[in-house]
C-alpha positions in Angstrom: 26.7 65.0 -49.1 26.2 61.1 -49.7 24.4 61.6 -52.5 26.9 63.9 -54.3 29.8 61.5 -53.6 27.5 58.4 -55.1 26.6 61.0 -58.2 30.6 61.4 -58.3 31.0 57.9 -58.3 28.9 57.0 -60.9 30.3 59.6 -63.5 33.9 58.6 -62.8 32.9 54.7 -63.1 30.9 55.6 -66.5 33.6 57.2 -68.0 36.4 54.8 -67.0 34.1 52.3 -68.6 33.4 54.5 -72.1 37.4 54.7 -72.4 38.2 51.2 -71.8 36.0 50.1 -74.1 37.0 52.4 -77.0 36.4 50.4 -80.0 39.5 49.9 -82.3 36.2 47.9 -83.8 32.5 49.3 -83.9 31.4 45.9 -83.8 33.0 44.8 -80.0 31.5 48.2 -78.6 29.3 47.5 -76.1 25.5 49.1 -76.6 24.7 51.5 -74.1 22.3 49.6 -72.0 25.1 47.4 -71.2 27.4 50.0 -70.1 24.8 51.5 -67.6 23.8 47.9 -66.0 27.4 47.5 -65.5 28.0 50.5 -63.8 24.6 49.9 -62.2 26.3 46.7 -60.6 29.4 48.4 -59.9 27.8 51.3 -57.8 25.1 48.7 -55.7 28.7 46.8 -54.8 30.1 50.1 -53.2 27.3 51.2 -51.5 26.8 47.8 -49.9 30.7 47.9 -48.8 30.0 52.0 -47.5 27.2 50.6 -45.9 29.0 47.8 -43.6 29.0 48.9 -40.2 32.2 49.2 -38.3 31.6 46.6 -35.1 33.3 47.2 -32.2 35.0 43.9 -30.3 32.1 43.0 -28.3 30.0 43.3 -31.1 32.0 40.9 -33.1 32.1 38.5 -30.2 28.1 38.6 -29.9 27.6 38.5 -33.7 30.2 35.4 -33.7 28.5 33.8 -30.9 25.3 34.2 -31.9 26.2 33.2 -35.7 27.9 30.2 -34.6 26.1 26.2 -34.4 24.7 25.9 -30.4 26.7 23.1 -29.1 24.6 20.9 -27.0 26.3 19.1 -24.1 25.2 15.2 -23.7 23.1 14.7 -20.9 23.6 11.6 -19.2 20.0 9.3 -18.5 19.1 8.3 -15.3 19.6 4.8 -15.0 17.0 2.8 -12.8 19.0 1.8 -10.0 18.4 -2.3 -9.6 16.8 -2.9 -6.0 17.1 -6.0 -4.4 13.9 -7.6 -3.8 12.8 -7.1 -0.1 13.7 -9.7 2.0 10.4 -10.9 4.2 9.6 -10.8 7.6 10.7 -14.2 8.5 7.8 -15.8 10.0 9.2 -19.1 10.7 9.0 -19.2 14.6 5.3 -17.9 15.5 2.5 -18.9 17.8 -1.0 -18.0 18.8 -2.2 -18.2 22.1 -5.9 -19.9 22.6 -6.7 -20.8 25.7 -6.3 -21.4 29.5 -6.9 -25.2 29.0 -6.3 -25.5 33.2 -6.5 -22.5 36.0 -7.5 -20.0 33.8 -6.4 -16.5 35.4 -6.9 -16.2 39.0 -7.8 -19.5 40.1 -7.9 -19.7 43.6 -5.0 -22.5 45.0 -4.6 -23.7 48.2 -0.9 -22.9 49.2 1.9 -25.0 49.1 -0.8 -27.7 46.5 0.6 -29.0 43.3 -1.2 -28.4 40.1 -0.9 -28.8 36.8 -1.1 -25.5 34.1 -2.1 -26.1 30.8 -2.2 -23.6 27.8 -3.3 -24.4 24.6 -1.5 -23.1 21.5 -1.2 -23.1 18.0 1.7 -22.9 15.4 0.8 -19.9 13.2 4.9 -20.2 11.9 6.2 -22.1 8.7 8.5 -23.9 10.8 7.4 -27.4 12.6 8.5 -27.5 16.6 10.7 -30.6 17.6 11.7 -31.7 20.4 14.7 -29.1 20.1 12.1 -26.7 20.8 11.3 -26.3 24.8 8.7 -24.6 27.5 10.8 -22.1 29.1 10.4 -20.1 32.3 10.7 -16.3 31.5 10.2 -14.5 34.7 8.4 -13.5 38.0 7.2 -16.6 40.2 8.7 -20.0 39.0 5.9 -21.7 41.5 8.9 -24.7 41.8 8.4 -25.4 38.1 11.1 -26.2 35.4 13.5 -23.9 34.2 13.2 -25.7 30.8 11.0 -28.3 29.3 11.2 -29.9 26.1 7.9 -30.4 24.0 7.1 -34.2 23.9 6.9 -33.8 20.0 6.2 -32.4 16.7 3.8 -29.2 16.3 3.3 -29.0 12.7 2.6 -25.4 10.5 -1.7 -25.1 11.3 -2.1 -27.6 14.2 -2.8 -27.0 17.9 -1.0 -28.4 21.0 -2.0 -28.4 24.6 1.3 -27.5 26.6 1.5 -28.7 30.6 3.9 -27.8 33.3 3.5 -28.9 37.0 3.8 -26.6 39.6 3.7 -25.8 43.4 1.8 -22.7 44.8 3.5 -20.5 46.9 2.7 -21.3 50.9 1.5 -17.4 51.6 -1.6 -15.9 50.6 -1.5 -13.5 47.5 -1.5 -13.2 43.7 1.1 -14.8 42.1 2.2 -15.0 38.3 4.6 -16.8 36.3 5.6 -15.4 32.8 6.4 -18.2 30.5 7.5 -18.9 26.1 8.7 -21.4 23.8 12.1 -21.5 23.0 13.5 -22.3 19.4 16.2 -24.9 18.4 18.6 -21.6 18.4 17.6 -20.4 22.1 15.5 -17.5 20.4 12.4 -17.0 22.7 9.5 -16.5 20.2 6.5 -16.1 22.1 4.9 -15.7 26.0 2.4 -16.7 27.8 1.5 -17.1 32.0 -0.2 -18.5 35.0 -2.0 -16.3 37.6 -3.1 -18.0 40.7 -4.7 -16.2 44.0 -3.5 -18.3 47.1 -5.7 -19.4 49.6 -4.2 -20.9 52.9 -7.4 -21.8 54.0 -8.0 -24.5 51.6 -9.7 -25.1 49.0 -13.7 -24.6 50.3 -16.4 -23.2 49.2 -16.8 -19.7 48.2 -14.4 -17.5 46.3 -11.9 -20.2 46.6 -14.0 -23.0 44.5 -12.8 -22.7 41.0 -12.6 -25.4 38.6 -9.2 -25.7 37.4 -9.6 -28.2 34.2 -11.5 -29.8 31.5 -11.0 -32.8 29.2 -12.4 -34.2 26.8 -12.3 -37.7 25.5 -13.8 -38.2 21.6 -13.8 -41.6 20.5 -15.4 -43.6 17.1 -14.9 -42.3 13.6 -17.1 -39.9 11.1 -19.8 -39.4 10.8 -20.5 -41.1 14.4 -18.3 -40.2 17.5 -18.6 -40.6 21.3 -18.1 -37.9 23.4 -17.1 -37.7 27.8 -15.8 -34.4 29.6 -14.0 -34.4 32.5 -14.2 -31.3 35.0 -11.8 -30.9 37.5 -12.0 -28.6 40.7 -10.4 -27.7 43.9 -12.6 -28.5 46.2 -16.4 -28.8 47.1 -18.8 -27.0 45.6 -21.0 -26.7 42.5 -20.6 -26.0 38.8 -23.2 -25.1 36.2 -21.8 -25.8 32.6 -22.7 -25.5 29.0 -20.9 -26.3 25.5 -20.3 -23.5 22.8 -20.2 -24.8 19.0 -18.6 -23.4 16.4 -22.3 -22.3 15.2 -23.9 -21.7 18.5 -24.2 -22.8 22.2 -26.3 -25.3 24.0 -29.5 -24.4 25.5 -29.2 -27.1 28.3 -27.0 -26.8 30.3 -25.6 -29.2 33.4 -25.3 -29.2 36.7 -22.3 -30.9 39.0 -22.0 -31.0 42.7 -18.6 -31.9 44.3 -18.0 -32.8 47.8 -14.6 -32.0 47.8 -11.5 -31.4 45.2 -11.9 -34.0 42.8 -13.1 -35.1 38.8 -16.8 -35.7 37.8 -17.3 -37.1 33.9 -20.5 -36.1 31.7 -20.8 -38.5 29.0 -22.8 -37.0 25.6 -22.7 -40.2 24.2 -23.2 -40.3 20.1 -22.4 -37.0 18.2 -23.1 -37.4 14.5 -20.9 -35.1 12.3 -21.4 -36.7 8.9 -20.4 -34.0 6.6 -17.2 -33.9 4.6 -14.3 -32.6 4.5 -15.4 -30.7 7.3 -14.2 -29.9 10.9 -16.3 -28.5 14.1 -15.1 -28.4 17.8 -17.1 -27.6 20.6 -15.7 -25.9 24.2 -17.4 -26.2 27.3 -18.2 -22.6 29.2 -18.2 -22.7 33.0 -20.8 -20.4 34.2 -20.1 -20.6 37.7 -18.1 -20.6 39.5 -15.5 -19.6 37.1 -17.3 -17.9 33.9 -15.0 -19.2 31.5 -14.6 -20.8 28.4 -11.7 -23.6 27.8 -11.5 -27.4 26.8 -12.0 -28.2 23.2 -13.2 -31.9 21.2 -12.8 -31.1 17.5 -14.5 -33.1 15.1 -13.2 -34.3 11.3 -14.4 -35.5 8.5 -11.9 -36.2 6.0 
């Protein structure tokens, strides 16, 4: 049936065109080859218009949408967020405990004795301690101590300090303990430390209750040659075997002391050479009886 109504077509449009062009003039008349291209032209027009489809709303709505440019929405970078650098630990107030210098832990005291406890320190902070900076009592047994003490000086970043505190042990047997720390210029407690004494209210004899409770030393002279005395205190009679510990080894002979009662007795180790440079050594002495403990230090420079 399409194909009837496009030979229709065709006819009509080829004699429309033939009429038109009647020639009051042979020479304007179109030759036939034109004629038929035209109408060719003519008929491929209506059969591209016949063959539109009819689009229903939707349709036209997905062919528009689908025709039309994509509009791309702007999408906003992250931006790095700028972080304040970290603030540090502040590690201005800081100290590290060494040694019992005097009575290390569980010394036996006669009660109701005075003595005098001694810890050695170091300043491992970036901040010096002044004389702002004090030996405070924390807690547990005061043994008729200070509540506060100031430090008799400066304690620089790096160097060590041997702290004191005199004290009265309690007048009844036991284990006792006092819980001490340093106190900054701003009342901060920054560190702790404490003495633990047995009490003995029979005195300080022989036995269990002989302990030595100290040791000094005493270098004198300059490098590369110094003199060197330790002092070893106890409390009471009795005997004490003793070596010194290097920083690169121990010595193989070691000393004997016998005490008649509480008291000092001084070794002298005369010359010590330490001749090399910009060098340090100390050297501690180690009680092997009757306390089995290392403490007291001599350190040696050589700037």
């Amino acid at each position: 049936m399409q194909k009837n109504h496009i030979t229709l077509a065709i006819a009509v449009i080829i004699g429309a065109l033939l009429a038109c062009n009647v020639p009051s003039n042979t020479s304007n008349q179109p030759s036939p080859d034109a004629v038929l291209t035209a109408a060719a032209l003519t008929v491929q027009a209506q059969l591209s218009a016949n063959n539109t489809p009819t689009l229903s709303p939707a349709d036209t709505a997905i062919s528009t949408s689908s025709a039309s440019t994509p509009t791309f929405t702007p999408v906003a970078l992250a931006t790095a967020t700028s972080l304040s650098p970290a603030t540090p630990t502040s590690n201005c107030d800081n100290a590290l405990f060494i040694t019992d210098v005097t009575y290390p832990d569980n010394t036996v005291v006669p009660a109701g004795s005075t003595f005098t406890k001694t810890w050695r320190l170091q300043n491992i902070g970036s901040c010096s301690w002044t004389p702002s900076y004090a030996l405070v009592f924390v807690s547990d047994n005061v043994m008729n101590g200070p509540i506060a003490q100031a430090l008799s000086g400066n304690v620089n970043p790096g160097q060590t300090v041997d702290i004191s505190v005199n004290l009265q042990a309690p007048s009844s047997n036991g284990t006792y303990t006092g819980n001490w720390g340093l106190r900054n210029a701003s009342g901060v407690i920054f560190t702790h430390f404490y003495v633990k004494i047995k009490v003995n209210s029979g005195g300080g004899g022989g036995g269990s209750a002989f302990a030595v409770t100290g040791v000094t030393f005493n270098v004198t002279g300059s490098c590369p040659n110094f003199d060197m005395t330790v002092t070893v205190t106890t409390n009471g009679a009795g005997t004490v075997n003793l070596h010194r510990v290097f920083i690169s080894g121990t010595d193989t002979t070691p000393k004997t002391l016998t005490f008649s009662g509480a008291g000092n007795q001084t070794i002298d180790y005369g010359p010590v050479y330490f001749g090399t440079a910009h060098s340090s050594e100390w050297t501690d002495i180690y009680i092997d009886s009757p306390n089995h403990q290392q403490f007291g230090r001599a350190t040696f420079s050589c700037p």
